[in-house]
C-alpha positions, 0 to 999 in steps of 0.5 A, a space after each residue: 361313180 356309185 359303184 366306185 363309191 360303195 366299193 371304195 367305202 367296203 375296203 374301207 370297212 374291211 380296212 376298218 374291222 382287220 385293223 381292229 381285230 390286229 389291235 385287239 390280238 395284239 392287246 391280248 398278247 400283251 395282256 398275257 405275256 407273263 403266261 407265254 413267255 416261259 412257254 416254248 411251241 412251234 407258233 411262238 417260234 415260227 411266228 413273230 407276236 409273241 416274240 415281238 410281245 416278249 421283245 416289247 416287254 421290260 421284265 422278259 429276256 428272250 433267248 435264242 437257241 436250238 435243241 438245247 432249249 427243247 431237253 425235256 428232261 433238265 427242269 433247270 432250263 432257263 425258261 422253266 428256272 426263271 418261270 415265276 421271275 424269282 429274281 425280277 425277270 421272266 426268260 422267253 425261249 426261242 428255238 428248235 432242234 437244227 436251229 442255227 445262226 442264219 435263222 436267228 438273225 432272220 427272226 432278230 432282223 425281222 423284230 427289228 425296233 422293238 429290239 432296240 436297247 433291248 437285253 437278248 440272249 444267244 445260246 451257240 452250239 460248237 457244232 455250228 461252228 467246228 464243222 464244214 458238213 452240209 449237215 446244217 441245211 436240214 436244220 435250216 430247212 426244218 427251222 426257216 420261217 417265211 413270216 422271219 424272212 419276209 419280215 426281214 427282207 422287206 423291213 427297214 431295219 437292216 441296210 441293203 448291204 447287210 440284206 445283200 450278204 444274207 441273201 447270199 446266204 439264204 440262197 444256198 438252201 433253196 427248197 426253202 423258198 420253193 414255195 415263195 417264188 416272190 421272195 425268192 426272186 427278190 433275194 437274187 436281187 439282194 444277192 446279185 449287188 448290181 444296181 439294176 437288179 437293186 432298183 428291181 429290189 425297190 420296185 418289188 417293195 411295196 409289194 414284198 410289205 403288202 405280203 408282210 403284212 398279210 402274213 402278219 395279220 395271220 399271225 396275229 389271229 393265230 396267236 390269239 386263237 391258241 391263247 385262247 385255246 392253249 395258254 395257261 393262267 401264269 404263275 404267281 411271281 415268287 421273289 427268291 434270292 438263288 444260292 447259285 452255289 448250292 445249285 450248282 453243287 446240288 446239280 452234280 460235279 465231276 467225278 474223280 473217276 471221270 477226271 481220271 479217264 480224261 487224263 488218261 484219254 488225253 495222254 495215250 495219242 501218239 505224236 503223228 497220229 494226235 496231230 493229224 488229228 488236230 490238222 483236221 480238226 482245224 482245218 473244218 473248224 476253218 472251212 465251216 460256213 457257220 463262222 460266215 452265219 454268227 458274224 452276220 448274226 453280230 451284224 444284225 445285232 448290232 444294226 437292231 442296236 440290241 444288248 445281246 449275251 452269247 452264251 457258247 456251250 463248251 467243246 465236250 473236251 472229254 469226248 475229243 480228248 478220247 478221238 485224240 483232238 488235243 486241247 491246244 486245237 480246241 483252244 482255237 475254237 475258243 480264241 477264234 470265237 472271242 475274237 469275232 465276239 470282241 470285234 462287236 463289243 458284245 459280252 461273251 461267256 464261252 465255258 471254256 473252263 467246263 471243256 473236259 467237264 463230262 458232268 456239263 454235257 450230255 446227251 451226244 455232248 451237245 445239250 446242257 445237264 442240269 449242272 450246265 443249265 445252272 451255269 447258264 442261268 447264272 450268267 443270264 441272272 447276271 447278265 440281265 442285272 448288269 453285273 458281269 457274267 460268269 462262266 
């Protein structure tokens, strides 16, 4: 019994220190979210305590997005744009080259709560959406955070149906879990739907929030360590009215000689040939999983009970327009999107007037010029200031 007694009184202490040392972490956070929020880093977008200090934080919009978020060379970037608040309001990016609808949703349902009420913005690439190519495991791959995951699977913010329908998912990319046979595990009896592999699920609980937790507390302390280590003195706020007009003119237009080639670009198909071209074009449109990701992405938004913008950069119309895609076939996308959009409610702005702007898009068509970064700041700047946004 002694011994018992001195061991029960030890996990006491150590009990007594972790839980300390998390509220001390999270403290400092908190304390220096004006500093972290416009940073964009690997810790902030595979962890959760920076996200959740943004999340819990009333003059920060978080935004989710892939490789368009990392263009080093666009200072109009929404993060960089809104650094030092100049209309009331700090942007929080989160996100990396491959980054998809399946890992936003894991980070979005792993915040859960604090996300609650909350104004969230989601920058969707077509290319998520226009293609059935296995491309996108890579991108999973590369972008998948155990911490994300865990969180979500053994939190209580989600519904089982909806966890049952991102296991499924999560599944196909299983060399994300090789290292996590746990999680694994316990995603097949999410995924399997039978009601004994659920009461397997619900055993396994305690032990999935006991892991959560760990990782959690990790990555508290992480946090903490590179605050102390890379994190710079925040800028001063500087309020400032934008002349989004003058920005966005100042940021480049398009070129009447630019018009000129898609005119002509879009005119030199022939007949079978443009239409075969479209019947392809559609008909990977429509087999691409990533309509199956984006919708539980909209579920998941939508069970968090979050206030979210998508903001969908445009088709690069020009670039199709010259491999003979039409323009009637790429307003499929546009339709098919609003539609998915609109079944939730949530605001939507798809750029589609930019389509065949060859002065919004670069780099491979699929990141955003200073021009199109304007746009988007605009439509964040709106949005977060309850008018309606602008395209």
């Amino acid at each position: 019994m002694p011994h018992l007694f001195a061991g029960l009184i030890a996990s006491g202490l150590v009990a007594a220190v972790l839980l300390g040392a998390e509220v001390a972490a999270v403290h400092l956070e908190h304390a220096t979210v004006r500093a972290s929020a416009p940073e964009l880093f690997s810790l902030k977008t595979q962890g959760l305590a920076f996200q959740r200090a943004a999340a819990r934080t009333p003059y920060v919009l978080p935004l989710y997005g892939s490789s368009e978020l990392t263009a080093v060379r666009v200072p109009e970037r929404a993060h960089i744009f809104f650094r030092t608040a100049p209309t009331g309001f700090q942007v929080s990016p989160v996100g990396a080259g491959g980054s998809n609808s399946l890992i936003i949703l894991q980070k979005i349902g792993a915040l859960g709560s604090d996300l609650r009420g909350k104004k969230v913005a989601i920058s969707l690439s077509p290319g998520w959406l226009l293609s059935g190519s296995p491309g996108w495991l890579q991108g999973y791959n590369g972008n998948f955070s155990l911490m994300a995951a865990s969180e979500m699977v053994f939190g209580t913010a989600l519904d089982f149906d909806l966890k049952r329908d991102i296991a499924s998912r999560m599944l196909t990319c299983p060399s994300t879990l090789q290292n996590s046979p746990f999680l694994e595990f316990a995603l097949k009896r999410l995924a399997s739907g039978r009601w004994l592999d659920r009461v397997v699920f619900c055993v396994l609980w305690p032990v999935g929030k006991a892991e959560t937790t760990i990782l959690e507390l990790q990555d508290h302390f992480a946090a903490s360590n590179y605050i102390r280590h890379k994190i710079k003195p925040a800028a001063p706020f500087h309020p400032e009215i934008p002349d989004w007009s003058k920005l966005i003119a100042s940021a480049g237009g398009t070129k009447a000689a630019d018009t000129d080639k898609i005119a002509k670009a879009s005119s030199s198909g022939e007949g079978k040939a443009v239409d075969r071209r479209d019947a392809s074009f559609r008909n990977d449109m429509n087999a691409s999983p990533g309509w199956i990701d984006l919708e539980l992405l909209l579920r998941t938004l939508a069970r968090v009970h979050a206030s979210p913008l998508l903001l969908s950069m445009p088709i690069a119309g020009d670039l199709y327009d010259r491999n003979g895609v039409s323009h009637s076939a790429r307003e499929d996308y546009y339709i098919k999107l609003r539609a998915l959009v609109q079944r939730y409610h949530f605001r939507l702005v798809e750029f589609e007037g930019h389509d065949e702007d060859p002065a919004f898009l670069y780099l491979h068509k699929s990141h955003l010029t200073a021009k199109g970064w304007i746009y988007y700041d605009r439509a964040l700047d709106d949005f977060f200031h309850g008018r309606a946004p602008r395209s």
